[in-house]
C-alpha positions as CSV (number, residue, x, y, z in Angstrom):
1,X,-9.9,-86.1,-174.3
2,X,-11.4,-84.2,-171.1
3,X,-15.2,-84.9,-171.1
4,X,-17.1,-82.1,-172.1
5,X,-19.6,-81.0,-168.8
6,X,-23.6,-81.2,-169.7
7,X,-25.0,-78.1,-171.3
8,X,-26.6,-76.1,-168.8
9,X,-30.2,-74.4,-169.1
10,X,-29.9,-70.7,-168.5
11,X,-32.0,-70.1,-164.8
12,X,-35.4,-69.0,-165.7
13,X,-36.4,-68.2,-162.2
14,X,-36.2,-64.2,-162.3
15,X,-37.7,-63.7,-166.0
16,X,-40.3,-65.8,-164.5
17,X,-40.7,-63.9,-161.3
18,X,-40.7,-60.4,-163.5
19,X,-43.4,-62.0,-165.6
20,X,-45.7,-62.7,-162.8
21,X,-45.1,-59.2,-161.3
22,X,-45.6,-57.4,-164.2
23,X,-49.3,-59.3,-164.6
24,X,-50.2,-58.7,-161.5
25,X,-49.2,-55.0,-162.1
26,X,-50.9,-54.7,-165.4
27,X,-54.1,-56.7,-163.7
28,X,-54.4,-54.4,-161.4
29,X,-54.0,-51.5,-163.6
30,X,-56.9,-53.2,-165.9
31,X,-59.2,-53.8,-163.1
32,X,-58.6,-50.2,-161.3
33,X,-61.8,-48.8,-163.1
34,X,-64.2,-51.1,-162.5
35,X,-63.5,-51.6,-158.9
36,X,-63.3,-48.0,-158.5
37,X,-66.8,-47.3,-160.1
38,X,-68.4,-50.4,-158.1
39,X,-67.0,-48.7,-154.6
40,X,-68.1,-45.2,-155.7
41,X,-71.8,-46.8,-156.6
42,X,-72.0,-48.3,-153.1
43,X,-70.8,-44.7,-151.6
44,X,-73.8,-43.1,-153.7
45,X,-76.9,-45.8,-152.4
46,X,-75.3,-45.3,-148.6
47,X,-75.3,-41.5,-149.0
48,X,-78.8,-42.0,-149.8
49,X,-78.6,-40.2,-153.3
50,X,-80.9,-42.1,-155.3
51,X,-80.2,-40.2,-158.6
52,X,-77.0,-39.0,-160.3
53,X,-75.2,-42.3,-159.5
């Protein structure tokens, strides 16, 4: 009887890596607004327009 090699685990390493890129992609996409307003605010007090920011 030929001995039957070890089960191998499927390679995880590229699900892995597309997970990771797709949270940094979707992190970014979350955080887009609120890094975009905070720059914009800091444009507004250096302009020197106090109001309407």
């Amino acid at each position: 009887m030929p001995e039957k090699e070890p089960r191998r685990r499927p390679d995880l390493v590229g699900l892995i890596g597309l997970a990771v890129i797709l949270a940094v992609l979707g992190g970014a996409y979350l955080l887009f607004p609120v890094v975009q307003r905070a720059i914009s605010y800091q444009d507004c007090i250096a302009s020197g327009r106090i109001t309407g920011c």
